[in-house]
N, C-alpha and C positions, 0 to 999 in steps of 0.2 A: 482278110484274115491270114497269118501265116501257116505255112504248110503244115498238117502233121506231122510228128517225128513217126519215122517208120517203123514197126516193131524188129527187136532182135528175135533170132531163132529158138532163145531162152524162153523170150516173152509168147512167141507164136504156141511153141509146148506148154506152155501154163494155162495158157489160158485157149488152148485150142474147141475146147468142147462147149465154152460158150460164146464163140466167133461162131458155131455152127446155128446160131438162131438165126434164122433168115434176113431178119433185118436189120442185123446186127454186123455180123459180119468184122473183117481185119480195120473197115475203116469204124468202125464203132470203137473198136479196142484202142484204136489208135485217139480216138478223140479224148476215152478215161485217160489214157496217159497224159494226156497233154492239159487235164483237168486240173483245177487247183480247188477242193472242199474246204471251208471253213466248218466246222462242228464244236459249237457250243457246251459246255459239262459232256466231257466225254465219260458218263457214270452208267447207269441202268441204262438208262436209252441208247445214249453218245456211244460207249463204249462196243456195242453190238452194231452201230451204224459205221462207226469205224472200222473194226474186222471185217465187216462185209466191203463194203468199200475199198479196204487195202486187198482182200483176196480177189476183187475185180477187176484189180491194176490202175485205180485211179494214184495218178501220178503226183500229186502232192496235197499235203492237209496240212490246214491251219488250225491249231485242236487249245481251246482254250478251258483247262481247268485248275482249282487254286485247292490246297487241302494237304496232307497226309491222308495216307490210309488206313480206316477204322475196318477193327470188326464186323463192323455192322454195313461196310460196302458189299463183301463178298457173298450176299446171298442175291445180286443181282450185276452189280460192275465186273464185267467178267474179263477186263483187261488188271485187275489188281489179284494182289496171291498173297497168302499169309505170311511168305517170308519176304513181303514189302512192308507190312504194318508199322508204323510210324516212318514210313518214307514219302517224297512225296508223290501223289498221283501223278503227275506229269511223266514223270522219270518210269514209274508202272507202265503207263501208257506207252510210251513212246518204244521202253525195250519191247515191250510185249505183239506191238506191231509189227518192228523189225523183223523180229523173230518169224515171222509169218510173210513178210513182203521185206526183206532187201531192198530193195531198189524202191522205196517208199524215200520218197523226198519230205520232211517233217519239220513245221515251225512249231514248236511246244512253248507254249504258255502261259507259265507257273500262276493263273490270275484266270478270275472268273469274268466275264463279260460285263463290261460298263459303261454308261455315258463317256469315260475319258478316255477308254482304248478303241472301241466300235468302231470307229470311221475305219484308223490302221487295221484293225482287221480284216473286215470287210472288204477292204481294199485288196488285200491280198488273194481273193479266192474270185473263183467263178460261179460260184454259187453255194451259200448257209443253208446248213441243218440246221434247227433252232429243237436242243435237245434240255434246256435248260429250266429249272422246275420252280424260277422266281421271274414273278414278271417284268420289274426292270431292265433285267439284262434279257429277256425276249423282247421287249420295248425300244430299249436301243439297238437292237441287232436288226429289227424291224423300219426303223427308221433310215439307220444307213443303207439299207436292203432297196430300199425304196429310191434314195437320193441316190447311193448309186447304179442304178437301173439292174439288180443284180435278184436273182430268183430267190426263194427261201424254201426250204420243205419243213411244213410246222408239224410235229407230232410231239405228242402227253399223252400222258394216262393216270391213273389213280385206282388203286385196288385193281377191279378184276375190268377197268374200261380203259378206253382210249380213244385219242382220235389223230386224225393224219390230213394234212391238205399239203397243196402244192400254190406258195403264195407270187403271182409272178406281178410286178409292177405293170400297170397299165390292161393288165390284161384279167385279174381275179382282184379279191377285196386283198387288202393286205393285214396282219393281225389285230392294227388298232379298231376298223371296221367291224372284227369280229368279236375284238374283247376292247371297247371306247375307254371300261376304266379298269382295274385292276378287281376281282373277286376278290369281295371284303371277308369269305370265308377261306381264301387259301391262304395255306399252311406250311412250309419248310418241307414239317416232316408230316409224311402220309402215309396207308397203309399199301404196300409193294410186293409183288411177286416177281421175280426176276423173269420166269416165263413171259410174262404181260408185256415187261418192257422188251424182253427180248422180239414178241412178234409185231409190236408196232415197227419197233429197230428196223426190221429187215423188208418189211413193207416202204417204209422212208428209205432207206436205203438202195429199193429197187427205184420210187418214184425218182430219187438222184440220180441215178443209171440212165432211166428215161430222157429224164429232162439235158442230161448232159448229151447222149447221144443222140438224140431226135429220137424214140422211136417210142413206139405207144400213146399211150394219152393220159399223159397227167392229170391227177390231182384239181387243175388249175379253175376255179368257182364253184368247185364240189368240196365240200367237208365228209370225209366218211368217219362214222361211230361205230366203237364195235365194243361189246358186252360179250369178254370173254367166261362168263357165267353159266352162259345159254349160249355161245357160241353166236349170238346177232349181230348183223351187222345192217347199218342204214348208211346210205348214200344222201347228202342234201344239198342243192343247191345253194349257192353263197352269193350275195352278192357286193359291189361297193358300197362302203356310205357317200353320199356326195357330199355331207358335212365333216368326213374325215379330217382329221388336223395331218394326218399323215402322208395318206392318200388321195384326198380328195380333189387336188390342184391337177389332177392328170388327167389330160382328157381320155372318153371313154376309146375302146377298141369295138369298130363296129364289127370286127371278124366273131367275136363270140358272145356268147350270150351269158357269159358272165357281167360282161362291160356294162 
C-alpha cells in the first residue's frame, strides 16, 4: 500500500484534539486523508454524514445527489439554505462543505444512484455510506460494494427509528441478505425529524472513521435499532444468507462469527 501523505502544520492544528485519542493518533489522521468516501443522497442523513466527515479531514468524497432545492429539505438537509431554493443540491452541497473544509477534494454528482453509474462510483471511493431512501439505488450501490470488495456503512430511519450496520464483503451479510426483496410498504415520502437523521448520521459517520482508520469495532454482523421515542436501542446479530444472489458466492470468514 502506498505511504501516507503526511499532515501539514495546518492540518496537525485542526485537527489536533482528535489525534489525542489513543488510538488514533497522527497516523489515523493521516489515513482520513488519504480516504476517498463515496455518500449516496447527501439529504437528511448524507448531508450530516458528510459535514462530519469533512470536519474529520477525510480527504475526498464521492457525493452523489440529483434535484433542486425544495422547501421541504430544510427541516432536515442541513447542507441546503433558503437562498439556494430552486438551485441545484449538488452545488448547496459542495459550497457548503468548502465552506467548512478547504482542502476537501470533491466529485459532485448532479444524479441519484443507479444500475448505470454505480460500478464508476463505487469505484472511486474506499469505502460507501449508503444514505439513500429508495431501494434500488441502495441495491446497486450494494452490489458494486460487494464485486468490488469495498466496505459499505448502511443507515435509515423513518419517523422517530433507525438503524445502522457496518456491511463489509466477506466478512458480515451484505444488504440483499438483509432486505432479499424490496418492502412492499416503502414509500418515497415518510414521516422525518431532521434530529433522527441527524443522530443516525453521526453514528455512520463515526462507524466510517472506524472502519477507515482501524480502530474500534464496527458495526460488521451486528444490526443496531434504535427508537428515538423512548430513547432504545437494540444490538442484533446479522448473519449471511448462503442463498444470497449477491453475496452468497464468497466464501465464509472463519475469523468471525458473523461469517
Amino acid at each position: 500500500m502506498p505511504t501516507p501523505k503526511p499532515l501539514t502544520d495546518e492540518e496537525r492544528a485542526t485537527y489536533q484534539w482528535q489525534m489525542w485519542v489513543p488510538d488514533f493518533g497522527e497516523s489515523g489522521q493521516e489515513k482520513l486523508k488519504d480516504a476517498s468516501v463515496m455518500i449516496s443522497r447527501v439529504g437528511g442523513v448524507g448531508s450530516v454524514v458528510a459535514y462530519e466527515l469533512a470536519a474529520a479531514g477525510v480527504g475526498k468524497m464521492v457525493l452523489a445527489h440529483a434535484g433542486n432545492v425544495k422547501p421541504s429539505d430544510l427541516n432536515r438537509q442541513l447542507l441546503m439554505t433558503h437562498d439556494w431554493i430552486g438551485k441545484p443540491r449538488i452545488e448547496s452541497i459542495r459550497r457548503r462543505l468548502l465552506d467548512l473544509n478547504p482542502r476537501l477534494e470533491i466529485v459532485a454528482v448532479g444524479e441519484n444512484v443507479s444500475q448505470s453509474n454505480a460500478a464508476e462510483l463505487v469505484a472511486q471511493c474506499d469505502i460507501v455510506v449508503d444514505c439513500a431512501p429508495l431501494f434500488p439505488e441502495r441495491f446497486a450501490m450494494n452490489e458494486q460494494a460487494v464485486l468490488q470488495n469495498k466496505p459499505m456503512v448502511e443507515c435509515a430511519m423513518y419517523e422517530l427509528e433507525a438503524h445502522l450496520t457496518t456491511l463489509i464483503p466477506g466478512r458480515s451479510p451484505c444488504l440483499r441478505c438483509l432486505f432479499p426483496q424490496e418492502p412492499p410498504t416503502w414509500t418515497r415520502q415518510f414521516p422525518v425529524f431532521g434530529a433522527v437523521s441527524g443522530t443516525v448520521a453521526c453514528m455512520a459517520a463515526m462507524e466510517t472513521i472506524k472502519t477507515i482508520a482501524g480502530i474500534g469495532d464496527p458495526l460488521a454482523g451486528r444490526l443496531l435499532k434504535m427508537d428515538l421515542r423512548d430513547m432504545s436501542f437494540h444490538r442484533l446479530n446479522v448473519t449471511r444468507r448462503p442463498d444470497c444472489p449477491t453475496c452468497g458466492h464468497l466464501p465464509p470468514d472463519p475469523s468471525t462469527d458473523a461469517a
